[in-house]
Each structure stands twice: as structure tokens, then as C-alpha cells.
C-alpha positions as CSV (number, residue, x, y, z in Angstrom):
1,X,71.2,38.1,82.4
2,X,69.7,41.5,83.0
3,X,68.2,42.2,80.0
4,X,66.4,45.7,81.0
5,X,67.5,47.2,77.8
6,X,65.7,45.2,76.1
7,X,62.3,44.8,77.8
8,X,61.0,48.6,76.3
9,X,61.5,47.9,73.2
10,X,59.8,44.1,73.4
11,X,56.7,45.8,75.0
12,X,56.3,48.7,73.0
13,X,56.7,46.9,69.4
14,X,54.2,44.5,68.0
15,X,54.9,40.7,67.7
16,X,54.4,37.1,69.2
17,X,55.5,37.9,72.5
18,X,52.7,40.6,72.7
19,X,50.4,39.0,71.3
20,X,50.5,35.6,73.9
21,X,51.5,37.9,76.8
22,X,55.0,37.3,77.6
23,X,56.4,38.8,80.4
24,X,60.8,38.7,80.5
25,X,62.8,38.9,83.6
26,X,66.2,39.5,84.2
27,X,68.2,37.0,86.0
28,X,71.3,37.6,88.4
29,X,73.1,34.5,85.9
30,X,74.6,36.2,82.6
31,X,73.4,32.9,80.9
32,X,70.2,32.8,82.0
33,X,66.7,34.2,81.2
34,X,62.9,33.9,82.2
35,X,59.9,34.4,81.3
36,X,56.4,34.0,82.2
37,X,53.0,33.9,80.5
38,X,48.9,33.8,81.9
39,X,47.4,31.0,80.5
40,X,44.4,33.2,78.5
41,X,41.9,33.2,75.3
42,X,45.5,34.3,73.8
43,X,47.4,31.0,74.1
44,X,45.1,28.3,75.1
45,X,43.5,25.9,72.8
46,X,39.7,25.0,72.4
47,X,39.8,22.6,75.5
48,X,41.0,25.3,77.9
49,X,44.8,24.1,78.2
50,X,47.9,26.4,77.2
51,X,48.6,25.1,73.4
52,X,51.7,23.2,73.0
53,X,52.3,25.9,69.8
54,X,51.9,28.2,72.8
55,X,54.8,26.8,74.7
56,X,57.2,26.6,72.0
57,X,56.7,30.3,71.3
58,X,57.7,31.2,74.6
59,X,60.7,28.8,74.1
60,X,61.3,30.6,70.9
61,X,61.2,34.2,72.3
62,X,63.0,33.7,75.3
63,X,66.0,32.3,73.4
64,X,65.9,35.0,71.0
65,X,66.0,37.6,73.3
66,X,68.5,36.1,75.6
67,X,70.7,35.7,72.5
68,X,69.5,39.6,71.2
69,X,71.1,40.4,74.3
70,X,74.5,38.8,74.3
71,X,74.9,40.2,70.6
72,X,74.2,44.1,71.9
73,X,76.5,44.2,74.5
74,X,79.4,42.2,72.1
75,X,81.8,43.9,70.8
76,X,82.5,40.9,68.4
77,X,78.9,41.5,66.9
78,X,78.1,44.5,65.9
79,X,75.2,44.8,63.9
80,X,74.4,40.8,64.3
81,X,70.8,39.4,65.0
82,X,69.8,35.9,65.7
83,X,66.9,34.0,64.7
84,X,65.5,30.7,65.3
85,X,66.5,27.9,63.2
86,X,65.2,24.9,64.9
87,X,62.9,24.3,67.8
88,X,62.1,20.9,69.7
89,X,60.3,20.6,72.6
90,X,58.6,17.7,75.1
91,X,55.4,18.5,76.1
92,X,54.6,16.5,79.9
93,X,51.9,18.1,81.8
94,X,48.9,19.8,80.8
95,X,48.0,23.6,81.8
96,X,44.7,25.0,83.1
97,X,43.5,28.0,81.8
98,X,44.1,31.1,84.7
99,X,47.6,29.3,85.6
100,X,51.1,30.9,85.0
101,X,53.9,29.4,83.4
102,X,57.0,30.4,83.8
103,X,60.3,29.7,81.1
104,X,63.6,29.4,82.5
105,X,66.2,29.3,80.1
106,X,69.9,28.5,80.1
107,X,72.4,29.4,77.5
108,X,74.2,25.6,77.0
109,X,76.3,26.8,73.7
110,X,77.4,30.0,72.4
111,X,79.2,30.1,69.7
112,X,79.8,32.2,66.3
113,X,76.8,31.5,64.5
114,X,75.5,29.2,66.8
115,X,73.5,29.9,70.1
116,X,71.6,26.9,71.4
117,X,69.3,27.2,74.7
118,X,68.3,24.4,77.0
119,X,64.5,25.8,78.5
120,X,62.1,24.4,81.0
121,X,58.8,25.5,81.1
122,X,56.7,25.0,84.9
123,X,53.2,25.8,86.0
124,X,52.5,28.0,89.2
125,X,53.7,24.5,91.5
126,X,57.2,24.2,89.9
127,X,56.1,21.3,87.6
128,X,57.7,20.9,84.7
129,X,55.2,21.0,81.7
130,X,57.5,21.2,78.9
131,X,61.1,20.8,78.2
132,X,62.6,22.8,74.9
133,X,65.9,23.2,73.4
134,X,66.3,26.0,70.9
135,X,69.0,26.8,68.1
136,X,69.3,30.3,67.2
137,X,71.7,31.3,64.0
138,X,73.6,34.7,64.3
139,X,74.3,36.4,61.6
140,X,74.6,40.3,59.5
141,X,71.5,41.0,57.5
142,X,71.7,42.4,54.4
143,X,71.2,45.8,54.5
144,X,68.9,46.2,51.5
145,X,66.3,43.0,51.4
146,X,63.4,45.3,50.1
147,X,63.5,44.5,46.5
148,X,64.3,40.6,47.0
149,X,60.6,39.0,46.7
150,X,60.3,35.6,45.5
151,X,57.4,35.0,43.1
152,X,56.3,31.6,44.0
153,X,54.4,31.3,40.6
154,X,57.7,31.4,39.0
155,X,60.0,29.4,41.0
156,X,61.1,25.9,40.0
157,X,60.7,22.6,42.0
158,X,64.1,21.5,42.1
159,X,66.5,20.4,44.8
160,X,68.5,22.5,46.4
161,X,72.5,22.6,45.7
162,X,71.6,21.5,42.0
163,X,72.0,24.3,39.2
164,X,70.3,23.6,35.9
């Protein structure tokens, strides 16, 4: 999916994907995306490996912005976004400090309000390290959420779906 469009406004705007050092790259496959990140003092933990957390994120941000991208150029979606409503991943190989990973993610359902991404994660040899799948919901936001704070001193502790 060439997502050129995009990739100016990721790297001028502040965020999680700055912030780790992502790096996205279009892909010749309109269903698929990369991404890579350095294994740094951004996203490692205190033993010197890339943070599981760390992975995720990339997980995360690649499917957002792989979904971002279908929703721009649809002419079924004006004005949608899509955010990340559920994460899992599998973490199997450990990751040195000075190594690159590299995402590669794979668009396996897009519906409505639905998008969900299969992505691998590998390490500079082409070994898998983790394996994620990511659900992003698609929706309109309101257009006026400024004045919509919740006071958490006032809310009540009571199940959702049940009034009174």
C-alpha cells in the first residue's frame, strides 16, 4: 500500500511512532504495510532487549496507519478515523539492543467498522520475534468533544448497560 501521503504528516507531528522511532514503508500490495524500528534507549527495556510494550506499539501504529490510509482514499469514508480497540501479540525471540526490526503487516479483514491486521515482527535475520494481530474500529468523531470531560471524583461504580 503506498502510503507516501501519509508519511509527512507521521514524521512532522508528535506521538508514539516518534517517540520509538518508527520508520513506514510503502509496499507494492494495497493490503500491506511495513515498518521498521532501531532497537535504542527509546524502546528497550533495562536488560538491553526491545520491550515487548515496544513491539506492540509498532503493531499498533502500523495498523493504524495502514487502516488511516484505506479510509483517505475511500470514498465510502469520508471524515472516518480508526483507532485501536484490541491488541494481542506473541512474543518468541528476544532483540539485542543496535538490531532492526522490521513489521510487516497484512490487512486479513476490512470491513465497516472493523479493520483487523495480521503482523509479524522479524529482527535484521528474518526471524520472527513476535507475531500480533490488531483490531482497529472505524468510525465519525464527534465534531465538538471539547466540553465532554469526565470527572472521575463524580462518577459512579456501576455496571455498564444498567441505568439507576
Amino acid at each position: 500500500m503506498n502510503i507516501e501521503h501519509l508519511i509527512e504528516r507521521i514524521e512532522k507531528s508528535d506521538g508514539l511512532s516518534k517517540t520509538l522511532g518508527m520508520h513506514f514503508i510503502s509496499t507494492p500490495e494495497p493490503d500491506t504495510l511495513q515498518a521498521s524500528m532501531k532497537v535504542d534507549e527509546r524502546n528497550k527495556q533495562p536488560f538491553g532487549f526491545l520491550s515487548g510494550g515496544a513491539s506492540l506499539a509498532l503493531a499498533e501504529n502500523l495498523a493504524g496507519v495502514g487502516s488511516l490510509s484505506f479510509l483517505c482514499f475511500s470514498a465510502a469514508c469520508p471524515g472516518k478515523i480508526a483507532v485501536g480497540i484490541n491488541v494481542s501479540g506473541t512474543h518468541v525471540l528476544a532483540v539485542l539492543e543496535g538490531d532492526t526490526v522490521t513489521a510487516y503487516g497484512k490487512l486479513i479483514h476490512k470491513g465497516r467498522t472493523l479493520h483487523t491486521w495480521q503482523v509479524d515482527i522479524k529482527n535484521s535475520n528474518g526471524d520472527l520475534i513476535c507475531t500480533v494481530q490488531v483490531t482497529n474500529y472505524v468510525f465519525t468523531p464527534k465534531k465538538d468533544n471539547t466540553d465532554k470531560k469526565v470527572n472521575l471524583e463524580e462518577a459512579e461504580d456501576k455496571p455498564l448497560g444498567k441505568e439507576g
